[in-house]
C-alpha positions as semicolon CSV with decimal commas, in nm:
position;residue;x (nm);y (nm);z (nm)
1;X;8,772;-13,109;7,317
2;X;8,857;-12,983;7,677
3;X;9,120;-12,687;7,686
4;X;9,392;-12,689;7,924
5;X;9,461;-12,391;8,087
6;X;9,782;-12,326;7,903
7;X;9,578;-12,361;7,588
8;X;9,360;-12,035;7,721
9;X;9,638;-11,857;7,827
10;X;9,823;-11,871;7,477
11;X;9,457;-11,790;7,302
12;X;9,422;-11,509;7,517
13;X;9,792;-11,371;7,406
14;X;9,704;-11,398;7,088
15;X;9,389;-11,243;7,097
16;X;9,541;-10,973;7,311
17;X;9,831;-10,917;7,053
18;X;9,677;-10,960;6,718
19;X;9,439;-10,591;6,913
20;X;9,725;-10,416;7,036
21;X;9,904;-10,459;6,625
22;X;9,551;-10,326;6,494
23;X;9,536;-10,043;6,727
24;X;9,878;-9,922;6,725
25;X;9,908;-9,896;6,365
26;X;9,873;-9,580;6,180
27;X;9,559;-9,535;6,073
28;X;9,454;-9,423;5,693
29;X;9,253;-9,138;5,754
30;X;8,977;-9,066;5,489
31;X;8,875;-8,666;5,509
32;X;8,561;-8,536;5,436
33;X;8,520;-8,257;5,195
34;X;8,701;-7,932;5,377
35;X;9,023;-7,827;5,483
36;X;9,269;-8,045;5,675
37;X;9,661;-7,995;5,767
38;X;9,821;-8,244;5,531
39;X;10,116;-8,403;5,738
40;X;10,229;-8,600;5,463
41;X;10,608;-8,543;5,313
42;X;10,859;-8,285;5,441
43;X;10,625;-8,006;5,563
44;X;10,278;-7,968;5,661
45;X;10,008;-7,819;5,360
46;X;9,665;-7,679;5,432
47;X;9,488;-7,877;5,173
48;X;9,119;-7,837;5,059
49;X;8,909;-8,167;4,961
50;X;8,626;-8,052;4,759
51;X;8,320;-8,236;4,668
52;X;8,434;-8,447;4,400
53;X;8,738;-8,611;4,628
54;X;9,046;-8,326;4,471
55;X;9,270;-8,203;4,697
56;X;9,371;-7,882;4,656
57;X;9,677;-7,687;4,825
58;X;9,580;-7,398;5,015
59;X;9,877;-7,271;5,186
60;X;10,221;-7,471;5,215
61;X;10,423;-7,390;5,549
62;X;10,745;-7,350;5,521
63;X;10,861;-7,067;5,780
64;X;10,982;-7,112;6,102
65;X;10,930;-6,746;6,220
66;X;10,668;-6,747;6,474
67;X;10,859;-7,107;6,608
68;X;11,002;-6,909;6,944
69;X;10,605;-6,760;6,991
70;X;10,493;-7,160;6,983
71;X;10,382;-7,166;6,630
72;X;10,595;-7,402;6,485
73;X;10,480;-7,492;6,127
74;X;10,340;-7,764;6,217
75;X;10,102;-7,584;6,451
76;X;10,046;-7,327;6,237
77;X;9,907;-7,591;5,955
78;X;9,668;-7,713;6,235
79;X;9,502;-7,385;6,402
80;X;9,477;-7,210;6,048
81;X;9,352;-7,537;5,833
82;X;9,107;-7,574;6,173
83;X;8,987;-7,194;6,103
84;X;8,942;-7,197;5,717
85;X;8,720;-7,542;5,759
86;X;8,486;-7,315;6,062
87;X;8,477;-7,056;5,854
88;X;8,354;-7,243;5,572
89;X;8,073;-7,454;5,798
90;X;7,986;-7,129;5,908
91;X;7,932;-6,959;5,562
92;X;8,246;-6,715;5,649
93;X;8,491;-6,792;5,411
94;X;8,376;-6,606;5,083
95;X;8,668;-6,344;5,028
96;X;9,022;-6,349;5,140
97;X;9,180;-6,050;5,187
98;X;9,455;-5,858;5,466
99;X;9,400;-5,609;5,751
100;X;9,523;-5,541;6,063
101;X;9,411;-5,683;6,418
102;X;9,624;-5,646;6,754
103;X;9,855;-5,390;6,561
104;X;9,975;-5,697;6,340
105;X;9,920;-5,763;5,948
106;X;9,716;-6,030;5,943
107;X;9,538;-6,243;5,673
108;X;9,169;-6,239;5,704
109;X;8,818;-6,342;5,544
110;X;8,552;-6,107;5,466
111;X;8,195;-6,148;5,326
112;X;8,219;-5,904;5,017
113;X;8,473;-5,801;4,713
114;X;8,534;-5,447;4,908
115;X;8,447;-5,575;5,222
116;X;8,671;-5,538;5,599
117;X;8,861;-5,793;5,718
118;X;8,655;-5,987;5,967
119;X;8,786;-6,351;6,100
120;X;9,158;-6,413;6,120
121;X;9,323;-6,669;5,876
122;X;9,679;-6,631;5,935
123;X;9,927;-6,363;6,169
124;X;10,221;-6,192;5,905
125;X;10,587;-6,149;5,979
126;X;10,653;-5,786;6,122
127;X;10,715;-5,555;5,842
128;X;10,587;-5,814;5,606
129;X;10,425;-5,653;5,291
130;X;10,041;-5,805;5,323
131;X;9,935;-5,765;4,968
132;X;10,256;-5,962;4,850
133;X;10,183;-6,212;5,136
134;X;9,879;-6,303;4,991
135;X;9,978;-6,280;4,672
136;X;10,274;-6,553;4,787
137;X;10,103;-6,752;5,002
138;X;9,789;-6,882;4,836
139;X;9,924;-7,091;4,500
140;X;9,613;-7,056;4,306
141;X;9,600;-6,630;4,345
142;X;9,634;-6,550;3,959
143;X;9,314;-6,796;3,890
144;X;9,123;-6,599;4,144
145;X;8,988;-6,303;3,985
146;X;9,140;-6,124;4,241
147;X;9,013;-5,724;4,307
148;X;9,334;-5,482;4,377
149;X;9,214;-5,161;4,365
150;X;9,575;-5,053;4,353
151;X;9,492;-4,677;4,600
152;X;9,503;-4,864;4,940
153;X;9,688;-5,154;4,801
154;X;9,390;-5,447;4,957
155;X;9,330;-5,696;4,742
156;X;9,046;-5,993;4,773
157;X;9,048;-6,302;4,615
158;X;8,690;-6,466;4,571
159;X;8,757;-6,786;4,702
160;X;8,357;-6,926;4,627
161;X;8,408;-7,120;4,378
162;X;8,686;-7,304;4,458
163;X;8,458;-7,398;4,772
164;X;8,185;-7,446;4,556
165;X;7,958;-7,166;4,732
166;X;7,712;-6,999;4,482
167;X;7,756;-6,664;4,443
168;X;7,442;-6,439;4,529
């Protein structure tokens, strides 16, 4: 059967067509276990997807008060989701607790129950109580076993074994 040259021009726009539907639709992405800015519904979630394929919320954004500084919500979900996962490759992420860096609240990780804050998690509202941040922010803080020494008002939550790190 001998093809006319129409014939190969109208295979060839198919072929070309059928691609460009494939590629341009949205793809299904399938995480690996860690942390990932959930874009799904009305506003983004830092969600952790542990081992056994359960998400879990981390952190739902919701305020729009570093939007003028750049950090739209959306943005926000990204760089700190993007953080939490290093810090958990790296072996960083055992405690969750607040400090100060830059002369700003800020919530932090650090590698003991009593221990500094170290790598930056998140930036805090001026004025913003830290301790009630945290306590806000993270869904899960009651089932944490949280330590609040109540005198300096830090708290850490012991985030290990909702990663599934052993404790030492």
């Amino acid at each position: 059967m001998k093809l006319t040259p129409w014939t190969n021009v109208v295979v060839a726009s198919v072929i070309a067509l059928g691609a460009t539907t494939i590629i341009s639709q949205p793809s299904q992405a399938r995480h690996e276990e860690g942390f990932y800015c959930d874009t799904a519904g009305n506003k983004p979630k830092t969600v952790f997807l542990n081992h056994r394929g359960d998400e879990e919320l981390w952190i739902s954004w919701t305020s729009d008060y570093f939007k003028q500084a750049g950090y739209d919500p959306l943005r926000r979900c990204r760089d700190v989701s993007n953080r939490l996962e290093r810090y958990r490759q790296n072996r960083q992420l055992k405690f969750i607790t607040t400090g100060r860096m830059n002369k700003q609240n800020v919530i932090c990780t650090a590698d003991r129950s009593d221990g500094e804050c170290e790598n930056l998690i998140l930036t805090l509202k001026a004025g913003e109580d830290p301790v009630r941040a945290l306590k806000d922010i993270f869904p899960w803080y009651s089932e944490t076993g949280s330590s609040d020494d109540g005198g300096d008002r830090t708290t850490h939550l012991d985030v290990r074994d909702r990663l599934g790190i052993p404790k030492e």
